[in-house]
Z-matrix of the N, CA and C atoms (Angstrom, degrees):
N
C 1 1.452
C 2 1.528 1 108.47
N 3 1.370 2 126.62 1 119.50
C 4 0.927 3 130.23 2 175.56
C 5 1.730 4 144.27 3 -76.45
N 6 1.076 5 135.17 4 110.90
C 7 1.390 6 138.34 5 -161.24
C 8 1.900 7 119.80 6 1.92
N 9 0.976 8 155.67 7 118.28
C 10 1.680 9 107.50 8 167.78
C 11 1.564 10 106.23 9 -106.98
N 12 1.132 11 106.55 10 175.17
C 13 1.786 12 124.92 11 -150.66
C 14 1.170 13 106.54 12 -36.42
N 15 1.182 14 102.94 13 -58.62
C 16 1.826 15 120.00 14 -166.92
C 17 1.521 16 121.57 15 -56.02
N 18 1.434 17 105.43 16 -20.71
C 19 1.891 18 130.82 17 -150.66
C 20 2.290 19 73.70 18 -115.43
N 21 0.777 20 141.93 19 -58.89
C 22 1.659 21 154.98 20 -161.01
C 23 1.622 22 95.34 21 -64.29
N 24 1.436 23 107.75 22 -76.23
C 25 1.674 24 113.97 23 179.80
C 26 1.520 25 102.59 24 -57.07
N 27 1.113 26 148.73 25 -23.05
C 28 1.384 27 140.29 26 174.65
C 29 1.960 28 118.51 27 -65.99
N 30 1.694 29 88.76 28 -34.68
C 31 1.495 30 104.35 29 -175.67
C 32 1.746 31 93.86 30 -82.74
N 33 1.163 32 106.74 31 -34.27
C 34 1.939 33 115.48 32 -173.29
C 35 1.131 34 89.91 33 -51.33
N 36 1.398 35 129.79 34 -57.89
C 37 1.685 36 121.06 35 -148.10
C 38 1.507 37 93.29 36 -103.35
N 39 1.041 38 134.90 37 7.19
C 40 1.558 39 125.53 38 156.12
C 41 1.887 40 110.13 39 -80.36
N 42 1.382 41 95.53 40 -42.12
C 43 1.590 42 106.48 41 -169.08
C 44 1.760 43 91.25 42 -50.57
N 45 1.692 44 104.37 43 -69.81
C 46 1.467 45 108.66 44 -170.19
C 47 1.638 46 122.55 45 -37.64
N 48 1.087 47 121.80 46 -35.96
C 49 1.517 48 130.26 47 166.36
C 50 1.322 49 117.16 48 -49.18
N 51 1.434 50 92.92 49 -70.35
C 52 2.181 51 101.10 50 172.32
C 53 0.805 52 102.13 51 -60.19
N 54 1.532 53 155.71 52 -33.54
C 55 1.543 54 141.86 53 -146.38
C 56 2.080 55 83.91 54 -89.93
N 57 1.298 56 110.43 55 -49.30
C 58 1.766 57 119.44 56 -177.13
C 59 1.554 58 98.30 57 -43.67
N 60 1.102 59 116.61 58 -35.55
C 61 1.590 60 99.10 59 -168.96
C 62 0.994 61 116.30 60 -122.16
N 63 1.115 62 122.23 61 16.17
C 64 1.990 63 142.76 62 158.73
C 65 1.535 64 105.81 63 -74.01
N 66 1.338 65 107.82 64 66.37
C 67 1.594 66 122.89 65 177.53
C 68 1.651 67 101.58 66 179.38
N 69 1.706 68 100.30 67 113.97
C 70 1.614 69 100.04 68 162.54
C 71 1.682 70 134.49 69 -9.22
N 72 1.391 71 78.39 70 -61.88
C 73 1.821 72 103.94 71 -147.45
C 74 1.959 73 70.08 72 -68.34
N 75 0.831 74 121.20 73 -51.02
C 76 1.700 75 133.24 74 -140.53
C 77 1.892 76 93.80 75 -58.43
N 78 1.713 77 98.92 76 -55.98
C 79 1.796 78 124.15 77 168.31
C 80 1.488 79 107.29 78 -49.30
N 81 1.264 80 129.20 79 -42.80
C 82 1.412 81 135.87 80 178.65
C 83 1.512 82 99.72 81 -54.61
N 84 1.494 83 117.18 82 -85.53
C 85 1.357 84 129.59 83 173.63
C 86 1.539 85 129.80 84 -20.95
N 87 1.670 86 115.94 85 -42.10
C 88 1.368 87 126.11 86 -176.31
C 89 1.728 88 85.78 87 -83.88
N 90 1.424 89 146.07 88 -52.33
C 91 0.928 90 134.29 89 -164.86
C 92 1.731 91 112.32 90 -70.05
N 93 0.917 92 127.98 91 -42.42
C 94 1.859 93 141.57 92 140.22
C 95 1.813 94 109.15 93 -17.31
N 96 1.286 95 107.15 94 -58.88
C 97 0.992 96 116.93 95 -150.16
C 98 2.043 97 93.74 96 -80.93
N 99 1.300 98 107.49 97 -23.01
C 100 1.397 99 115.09 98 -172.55
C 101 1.299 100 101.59 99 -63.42
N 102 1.384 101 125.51 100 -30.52
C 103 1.483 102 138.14 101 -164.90
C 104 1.334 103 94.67 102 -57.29
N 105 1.454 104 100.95 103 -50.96
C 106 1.811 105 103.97 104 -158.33
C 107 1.382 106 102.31 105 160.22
N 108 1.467 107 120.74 106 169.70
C 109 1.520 108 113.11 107 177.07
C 110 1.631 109 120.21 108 -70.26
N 111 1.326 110 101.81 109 159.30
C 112 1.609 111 102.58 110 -156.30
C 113 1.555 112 102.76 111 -142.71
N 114 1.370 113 112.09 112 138.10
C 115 1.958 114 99.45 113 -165.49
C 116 1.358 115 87.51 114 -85.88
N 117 1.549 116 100.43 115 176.07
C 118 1.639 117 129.16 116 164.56
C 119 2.074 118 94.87 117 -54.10
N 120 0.966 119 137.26 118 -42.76
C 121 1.321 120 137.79 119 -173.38
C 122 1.465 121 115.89 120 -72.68
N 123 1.771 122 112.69 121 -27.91
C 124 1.277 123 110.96 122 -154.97
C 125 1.953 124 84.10 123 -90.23
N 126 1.054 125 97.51 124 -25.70
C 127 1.889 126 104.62 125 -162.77
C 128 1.312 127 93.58 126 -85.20
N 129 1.550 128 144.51 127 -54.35
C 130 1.382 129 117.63 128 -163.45
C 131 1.778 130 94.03 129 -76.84
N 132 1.062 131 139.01 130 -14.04
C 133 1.647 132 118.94 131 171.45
C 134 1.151 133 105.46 132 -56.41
N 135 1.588 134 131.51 133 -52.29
C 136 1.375 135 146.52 134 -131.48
C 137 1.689 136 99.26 135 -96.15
N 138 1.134 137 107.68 136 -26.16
C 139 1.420 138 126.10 137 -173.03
C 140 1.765 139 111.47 138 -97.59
N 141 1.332 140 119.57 139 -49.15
C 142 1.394 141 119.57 140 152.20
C 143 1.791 142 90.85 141 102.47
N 144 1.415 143 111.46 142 20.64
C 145 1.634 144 90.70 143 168.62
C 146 1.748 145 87.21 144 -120.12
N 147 1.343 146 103.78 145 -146.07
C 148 1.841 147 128.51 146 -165.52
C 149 1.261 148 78.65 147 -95.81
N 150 1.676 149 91.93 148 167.32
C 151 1.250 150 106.51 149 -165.45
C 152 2.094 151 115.62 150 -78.11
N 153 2.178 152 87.26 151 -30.39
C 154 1.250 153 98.11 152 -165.71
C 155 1.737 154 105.92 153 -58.82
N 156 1.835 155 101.43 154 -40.77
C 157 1.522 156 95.87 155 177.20
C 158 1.736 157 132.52 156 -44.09
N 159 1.560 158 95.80 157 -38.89
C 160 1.570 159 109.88 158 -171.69
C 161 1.952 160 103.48 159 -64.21
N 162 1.286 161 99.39 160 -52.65
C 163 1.225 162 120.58 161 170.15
C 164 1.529 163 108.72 162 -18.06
N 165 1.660 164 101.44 163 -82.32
C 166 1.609 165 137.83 164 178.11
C 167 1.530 166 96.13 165 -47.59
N 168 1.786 167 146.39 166 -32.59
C 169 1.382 168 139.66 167 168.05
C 170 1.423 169 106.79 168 -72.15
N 171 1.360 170 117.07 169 -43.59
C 172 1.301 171 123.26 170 -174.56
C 173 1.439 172 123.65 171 -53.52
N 174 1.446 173 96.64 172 -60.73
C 175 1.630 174 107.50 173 167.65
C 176 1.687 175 111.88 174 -56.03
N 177 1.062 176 130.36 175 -34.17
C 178 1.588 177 146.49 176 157.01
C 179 1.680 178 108.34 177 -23.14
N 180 1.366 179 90.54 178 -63.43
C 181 1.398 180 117.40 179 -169.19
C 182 1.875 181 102.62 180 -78.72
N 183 1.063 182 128.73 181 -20.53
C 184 1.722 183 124.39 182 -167.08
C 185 1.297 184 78.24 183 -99.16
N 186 1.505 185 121.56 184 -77.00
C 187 2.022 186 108.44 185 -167.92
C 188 1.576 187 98.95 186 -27.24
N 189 0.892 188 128.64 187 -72.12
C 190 1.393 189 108.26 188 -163.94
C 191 1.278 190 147.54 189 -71.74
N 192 1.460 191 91.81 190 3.18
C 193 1.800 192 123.39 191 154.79
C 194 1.781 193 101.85 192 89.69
N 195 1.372 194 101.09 193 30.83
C 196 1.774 195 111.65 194 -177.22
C 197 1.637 196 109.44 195 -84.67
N 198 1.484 197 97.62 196 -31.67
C 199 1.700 198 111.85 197 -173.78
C 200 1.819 199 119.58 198 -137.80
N 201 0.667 200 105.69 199 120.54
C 202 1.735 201 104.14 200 170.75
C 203 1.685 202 123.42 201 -99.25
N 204 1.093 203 128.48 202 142.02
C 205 1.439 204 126.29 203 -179.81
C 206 1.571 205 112.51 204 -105.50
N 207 1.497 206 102.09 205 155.07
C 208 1.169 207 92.79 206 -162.49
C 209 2.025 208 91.44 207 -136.82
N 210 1.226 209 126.04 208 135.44
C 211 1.891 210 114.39 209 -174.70
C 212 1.856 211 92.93 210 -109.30
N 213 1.297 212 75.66 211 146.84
C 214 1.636 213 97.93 212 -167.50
C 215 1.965 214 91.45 213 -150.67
N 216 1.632 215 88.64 214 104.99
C 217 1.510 216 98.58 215 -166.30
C 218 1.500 217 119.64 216 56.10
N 219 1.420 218 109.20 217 -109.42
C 220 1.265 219 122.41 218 -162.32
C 221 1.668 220 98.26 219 -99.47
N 222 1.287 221 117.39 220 -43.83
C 223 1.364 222 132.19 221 175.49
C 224 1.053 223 118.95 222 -43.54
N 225 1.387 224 147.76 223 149.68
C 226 1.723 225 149.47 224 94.36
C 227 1.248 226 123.87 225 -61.28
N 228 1.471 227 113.68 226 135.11
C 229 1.036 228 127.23 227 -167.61
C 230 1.378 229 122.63 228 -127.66
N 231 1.278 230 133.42 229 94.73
C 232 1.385 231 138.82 230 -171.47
C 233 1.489 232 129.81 231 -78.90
N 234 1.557 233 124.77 232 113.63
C 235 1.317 234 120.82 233 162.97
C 236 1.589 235 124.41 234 -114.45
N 237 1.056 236 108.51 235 -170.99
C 238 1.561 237 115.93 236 -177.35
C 239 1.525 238 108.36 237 -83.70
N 240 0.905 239 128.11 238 103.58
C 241 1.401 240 130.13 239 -178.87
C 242 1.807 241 121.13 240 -58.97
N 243 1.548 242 105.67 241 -26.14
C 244 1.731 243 111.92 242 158.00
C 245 1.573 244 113.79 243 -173.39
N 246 1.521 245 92.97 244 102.38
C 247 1.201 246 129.93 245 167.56
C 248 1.911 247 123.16 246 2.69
N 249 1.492 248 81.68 247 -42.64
C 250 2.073 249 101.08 248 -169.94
C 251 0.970 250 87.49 249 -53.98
N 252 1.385 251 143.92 250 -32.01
C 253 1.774 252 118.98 251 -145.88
C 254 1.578 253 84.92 252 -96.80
N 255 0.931 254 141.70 253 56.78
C 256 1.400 255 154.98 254 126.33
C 257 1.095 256 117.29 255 -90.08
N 258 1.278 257 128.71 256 -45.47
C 259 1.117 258 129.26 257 152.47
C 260 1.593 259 136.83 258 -23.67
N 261 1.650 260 104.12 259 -57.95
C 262 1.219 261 121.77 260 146.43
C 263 1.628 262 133.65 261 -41.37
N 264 1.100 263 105.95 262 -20.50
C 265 1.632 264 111.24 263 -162.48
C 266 1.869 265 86.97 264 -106.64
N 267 1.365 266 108.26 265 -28.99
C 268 1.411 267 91.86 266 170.47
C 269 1.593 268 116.22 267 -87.47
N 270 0.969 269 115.91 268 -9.42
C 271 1.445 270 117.20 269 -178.65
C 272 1.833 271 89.94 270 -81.02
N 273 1.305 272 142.84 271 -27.08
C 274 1.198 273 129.96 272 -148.83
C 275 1.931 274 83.68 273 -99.87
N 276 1.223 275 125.33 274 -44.11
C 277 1.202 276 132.51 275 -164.42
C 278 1.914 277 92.09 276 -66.74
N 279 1.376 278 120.05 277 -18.24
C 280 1.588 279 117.03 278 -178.64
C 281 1.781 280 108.89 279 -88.80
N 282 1.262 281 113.74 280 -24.96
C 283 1.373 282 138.57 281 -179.54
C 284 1.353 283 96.70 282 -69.43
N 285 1.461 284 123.71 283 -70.40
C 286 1.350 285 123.16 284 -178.44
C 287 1.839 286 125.88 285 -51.35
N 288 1.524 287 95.48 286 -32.59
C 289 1.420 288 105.80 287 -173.00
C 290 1.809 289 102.06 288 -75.23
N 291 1.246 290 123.56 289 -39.79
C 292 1.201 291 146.15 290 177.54
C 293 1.875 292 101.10 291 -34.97
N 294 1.715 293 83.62 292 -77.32
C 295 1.537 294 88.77 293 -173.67
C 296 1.212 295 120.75 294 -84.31
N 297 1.402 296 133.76 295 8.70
C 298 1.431 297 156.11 296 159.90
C 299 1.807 298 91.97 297 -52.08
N 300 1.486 299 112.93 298 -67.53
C 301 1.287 300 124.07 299 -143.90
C 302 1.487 301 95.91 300 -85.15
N 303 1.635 302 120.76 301 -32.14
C 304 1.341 303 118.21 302 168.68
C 305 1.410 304 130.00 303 -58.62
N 306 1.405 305 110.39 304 -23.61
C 307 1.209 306 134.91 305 -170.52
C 308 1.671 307 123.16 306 -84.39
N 309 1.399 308 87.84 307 -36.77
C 310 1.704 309 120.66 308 162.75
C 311 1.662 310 112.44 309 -70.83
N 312 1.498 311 131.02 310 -15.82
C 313 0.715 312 136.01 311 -166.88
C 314 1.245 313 123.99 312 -103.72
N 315 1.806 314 112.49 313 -45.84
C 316 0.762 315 143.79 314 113.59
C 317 1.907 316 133.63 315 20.47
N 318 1.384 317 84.07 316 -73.61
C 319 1.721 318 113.78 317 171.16
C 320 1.982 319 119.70 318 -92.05
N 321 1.309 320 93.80 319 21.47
C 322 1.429 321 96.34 320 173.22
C 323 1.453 322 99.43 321 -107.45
């Protein structure tokens, strides 16, 4: 039996989120961004590429409704648009520890 639309586009706009933060630099940024808001200036230092690249993650990260910007003068200023997906990053840091220890176990 095959998916129907409504049950498909639900998984679509889950995929698009994870697919946004299935990139280092991208994981760096949401964890940055947990600190507090952070300009386009403070993130490509912190990040170590050009600005346009950070930019090009950033916008990555707003389509998928992870971060919103906010201009303050001359600046942009980036935060986390909802918090939970920290949540997530600890559930992934429990995943890793999991199969860390299985793996260790494994090798005895």
């Amino acid at each position: 039996m095959a998916m129907k639309k409504k049950v498909k586009a639900r998984y679509d706009v889950r995929a698009k989120v994870v697919k946004a933060m299935a990139h280092t630099t991208r994981l760096f940024i949401v964890d940055e961004l947990a600190k507090g808001p952070r300009c386009v200036c403070e993130l490509t230092e912190m990040v170590g590429d050009d600005i346009s690249t950070v930019s090009r993650h950033l916008s990555v990260l707003k389509n998928a409704g992870l971060v919103f910007d906010e201009k303050q003068g001359t600046s942009v200023f980036y935060s986390l648009h909802c918090r939970c997906i920290l949540d997530f990053f600890s559930c992934l840091e429990s995943v890793i520890k999991i199969n860390a220890k299985e793996q260790a176990e494994l090798a005895k």
